[in-house]
N, C-alpha and C positions, 0 to 999 in steps of 0.2 A: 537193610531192607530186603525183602525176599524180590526174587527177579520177577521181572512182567513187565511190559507196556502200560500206559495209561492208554493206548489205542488199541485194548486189547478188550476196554468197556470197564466197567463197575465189578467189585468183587462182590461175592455174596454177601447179605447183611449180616454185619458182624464178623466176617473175616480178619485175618489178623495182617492181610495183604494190603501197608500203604504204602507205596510208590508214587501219589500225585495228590496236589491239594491246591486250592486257590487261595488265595485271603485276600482278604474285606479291611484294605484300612494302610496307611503309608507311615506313619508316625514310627517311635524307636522302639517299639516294641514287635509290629508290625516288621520291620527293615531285620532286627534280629532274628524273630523267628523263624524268619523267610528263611534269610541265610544258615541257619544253621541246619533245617530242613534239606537243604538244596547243598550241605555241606553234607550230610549223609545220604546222600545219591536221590534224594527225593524231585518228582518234578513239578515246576511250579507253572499249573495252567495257565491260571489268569489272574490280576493285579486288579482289583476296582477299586479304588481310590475318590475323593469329594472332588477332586480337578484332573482332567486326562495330565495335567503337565505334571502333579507327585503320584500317578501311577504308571507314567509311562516311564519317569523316571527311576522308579524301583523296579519296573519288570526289564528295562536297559540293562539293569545291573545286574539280574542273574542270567539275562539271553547272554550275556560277554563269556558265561562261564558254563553255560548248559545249551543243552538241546532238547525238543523245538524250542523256539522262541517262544516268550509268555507275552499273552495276550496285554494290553491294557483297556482297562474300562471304568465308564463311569456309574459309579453306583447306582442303583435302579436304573441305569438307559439300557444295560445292554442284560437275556438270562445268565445266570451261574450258569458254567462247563462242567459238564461231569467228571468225577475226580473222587476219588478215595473219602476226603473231607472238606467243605470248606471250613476255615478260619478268619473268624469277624472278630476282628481287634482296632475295636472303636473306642471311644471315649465311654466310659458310664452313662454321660445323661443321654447320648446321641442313638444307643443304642437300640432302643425299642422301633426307634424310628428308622436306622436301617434293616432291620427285619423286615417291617413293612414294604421298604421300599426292594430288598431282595425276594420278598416274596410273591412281588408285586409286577415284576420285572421276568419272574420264571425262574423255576429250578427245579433240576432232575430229583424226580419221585426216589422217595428213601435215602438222599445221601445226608450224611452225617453234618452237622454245621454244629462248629463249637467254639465257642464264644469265649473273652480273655477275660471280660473283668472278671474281679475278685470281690464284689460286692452282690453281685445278681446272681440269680439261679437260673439255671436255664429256662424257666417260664418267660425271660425279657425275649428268648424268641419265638415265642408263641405263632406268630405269623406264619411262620416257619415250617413250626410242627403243624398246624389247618392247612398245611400246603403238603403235605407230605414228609415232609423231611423226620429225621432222627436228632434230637436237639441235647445241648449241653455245656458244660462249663469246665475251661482249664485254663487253669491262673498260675501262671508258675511267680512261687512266690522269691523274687529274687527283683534288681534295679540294671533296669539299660537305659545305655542313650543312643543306640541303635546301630551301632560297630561290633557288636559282639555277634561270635558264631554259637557253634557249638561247643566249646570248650564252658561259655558262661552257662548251659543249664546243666553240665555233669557235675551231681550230684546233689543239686537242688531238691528241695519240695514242690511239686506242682497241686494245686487241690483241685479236685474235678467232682461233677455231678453232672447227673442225666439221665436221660429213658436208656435204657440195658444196652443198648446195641451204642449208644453212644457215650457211657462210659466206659462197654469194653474197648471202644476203638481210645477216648482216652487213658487208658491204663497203658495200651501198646503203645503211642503216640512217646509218651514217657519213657517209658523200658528203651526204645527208638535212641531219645535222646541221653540213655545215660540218667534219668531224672527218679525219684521216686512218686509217686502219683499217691496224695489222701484222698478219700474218697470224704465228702462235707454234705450233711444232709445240707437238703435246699433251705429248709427253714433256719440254716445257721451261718448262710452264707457272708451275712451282714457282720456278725459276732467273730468267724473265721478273719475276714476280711480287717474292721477291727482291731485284732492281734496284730498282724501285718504293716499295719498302719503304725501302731504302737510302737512295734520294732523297727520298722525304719523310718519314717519320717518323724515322729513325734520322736526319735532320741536324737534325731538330726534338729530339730528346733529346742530339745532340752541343752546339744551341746553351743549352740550359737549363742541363748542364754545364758551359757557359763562363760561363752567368750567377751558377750557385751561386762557382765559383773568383773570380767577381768581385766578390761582394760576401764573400766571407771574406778577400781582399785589401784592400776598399777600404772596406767595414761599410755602403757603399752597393749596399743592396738596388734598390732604384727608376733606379740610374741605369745600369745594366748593357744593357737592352738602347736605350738612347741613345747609348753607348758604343760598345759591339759590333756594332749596328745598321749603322753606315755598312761596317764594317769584312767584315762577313758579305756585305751584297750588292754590294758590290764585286768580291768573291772570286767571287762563283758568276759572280755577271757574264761577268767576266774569263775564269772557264775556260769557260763555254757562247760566248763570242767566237770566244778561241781556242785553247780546248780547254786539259785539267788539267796537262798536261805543259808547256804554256809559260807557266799563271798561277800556277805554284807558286813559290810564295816561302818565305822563312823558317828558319828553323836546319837543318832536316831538309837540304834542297835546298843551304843554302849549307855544308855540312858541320861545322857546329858542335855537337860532339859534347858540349862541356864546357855548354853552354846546356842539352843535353835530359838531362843528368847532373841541372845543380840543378832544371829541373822535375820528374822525379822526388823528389828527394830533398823538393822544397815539396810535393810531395802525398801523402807520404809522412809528411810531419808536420800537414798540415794538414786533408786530403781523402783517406784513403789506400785508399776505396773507390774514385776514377777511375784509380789506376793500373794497373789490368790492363786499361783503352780505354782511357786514354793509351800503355801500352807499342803494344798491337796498331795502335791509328794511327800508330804512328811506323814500326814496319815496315810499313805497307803504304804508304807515305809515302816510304821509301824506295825501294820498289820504283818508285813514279811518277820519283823522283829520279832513278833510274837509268835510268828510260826516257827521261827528257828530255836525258839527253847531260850533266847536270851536273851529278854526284856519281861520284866514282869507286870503281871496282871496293872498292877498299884502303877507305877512309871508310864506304862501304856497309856491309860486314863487322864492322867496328869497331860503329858502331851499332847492329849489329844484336845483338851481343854484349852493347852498354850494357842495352838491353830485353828479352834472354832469357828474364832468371830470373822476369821479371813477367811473362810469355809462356808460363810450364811450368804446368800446372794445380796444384793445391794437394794434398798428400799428407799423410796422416797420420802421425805419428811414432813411430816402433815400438818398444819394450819390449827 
């Protein structure tokens, strides 16, 4: 961080000088950021949190380790402090509604306020920006549970969007931590976001999935991810090496039509709630098949024929 006070007033807009920041919000991503900020010599004004008792509790935790002491507050009771940035890391739905309620409450003309989720663009703080401020969005794309410092954003992805002065402050905020910063047009934040999703939690429900089919195969609840364990990060491995179209293996890719027949038909008697994401992975499965040059045109069709009918939404039967 370059040296200064935060009692030294506001840097000029756009400056690349952040030394102090507030944040909007107590939860584990809120607790991480803090620390990791305040882990690079950054100072944390003020804590506003939905109950003085989780923001007084997380501004305790950095006053133990810094100076001055960080305020606590409750959201819309008390104005935002002036400060380099604030950081509102709220919930998605909750959001528009604490803008309001910060803008509502007072805040220093032009300071930056940038917002975590990964789904919204910075127009969810609009309130904000009619109030003066500089508005924006950085989502660091990575999972906490609110113990990590700075070590868990170096070298991550963060996506950010916003009016100029509040993406260049997000781009530095990153460089800061070690991080790399994409810039996301607004209108693709949902699609960005998404991907995100895709990649961590929906393979996190694809692999629980393969744990339930494994122990109604094998009555071994316990051994499923010691099993599937090697077998999973070797895969992801393999395709972040080099990439999904050359680590794809397996019935789909080697056109074994009659193999993705009895998996059906086995969760069809045994699991017959994963067959409509089984079918839908097998056609988009295909589709990778087919970009990697080996599955052909004729095999692709066929399979995708095999998983149709599990692929048509469900309709009622008429009289």
């Amino acid at each position: 961080m370059a040296p200064g006070s935060p009692s030294e007033g506001m840097p000029p807009r756009g400056s690349d000088w952040l030394d102090s920041f507030t944040v909007v919000g107590t939860g584990a991503l809120a607790r991480s950021l803090t620390r990791a900020l305040t882990e690079h010599g950054m100072t944390c004004r003020s804590v506003h949190g939905r109950s003085r008792e989780s923001a007084s509790l997380l501004a305790s935790s950095i006053s133990e380790t810094t100076a001055p002491k960080t305020a606590a507050c409750l959201i819309g009771d008390e104005p935002v402090l002036p400060a380099n940035l604030t950081l509102v890391v709220v919930s998605d739905d909750a959001l528009e509604e604490v803008a309001q309620q910060l803008a509502a409450a007072g805040i220093p003309d032009g300071q930056v306020f940038l917002h975590t989720s990964g789904v919204h663009a910075s127009s969810a703080l609009q309130p904000l920006a009619d109030a003066g401020a500089e508005v924006g969005s950085f989502h660091p794309l990575q999972t906490f549970t609110g113990n990590e410092g700075k070590e868990r954003f170096k070298g991550i992805t963060i996506g950010v969007e916003g009016s100029e002065v509040a993406l260049k402050t997000a781009h530095h905020l990153a460089d800061d931590l070690l991080a790399m910063a994409v810039t996301i047009p607004s209108e693709r934040k949902a699609l960005y976001h998404a991907a995100a999703v895709m990649a961590g939690n929906h393979a996190i429900a694809m692999l629980a999935a393969a744990a339930d089919l494994w122990e109604r195969a094998t009555t071994d609840a316990q051994g499923a991810h010691e099993a599937l364990g090697p077998l999973t990060m070797q895969s992801v491995s393999n395709a972040l090496k080099i990439g999904p179209e050359a680590a794809l293996t397996g019935p789909v890719v080697r056109g074994d039509i009659g193999t993705v027949r009895k998996h059906l038909d086995a969760l069809q008697a045994y699991a017959a709630h994963l067959v409509p994401m089984y079918a839908a992975v097998v056609a988009e499965t295909v589709h990778l098949a087919m970009r990697s040059g080996r599955l052909s045109t004729e095999k692709a069709v066929e399979m995708l024929d095999v998983v149709a009918k599990d692929l048509e939404p469900a309709t009622e039967e008429k009289d």
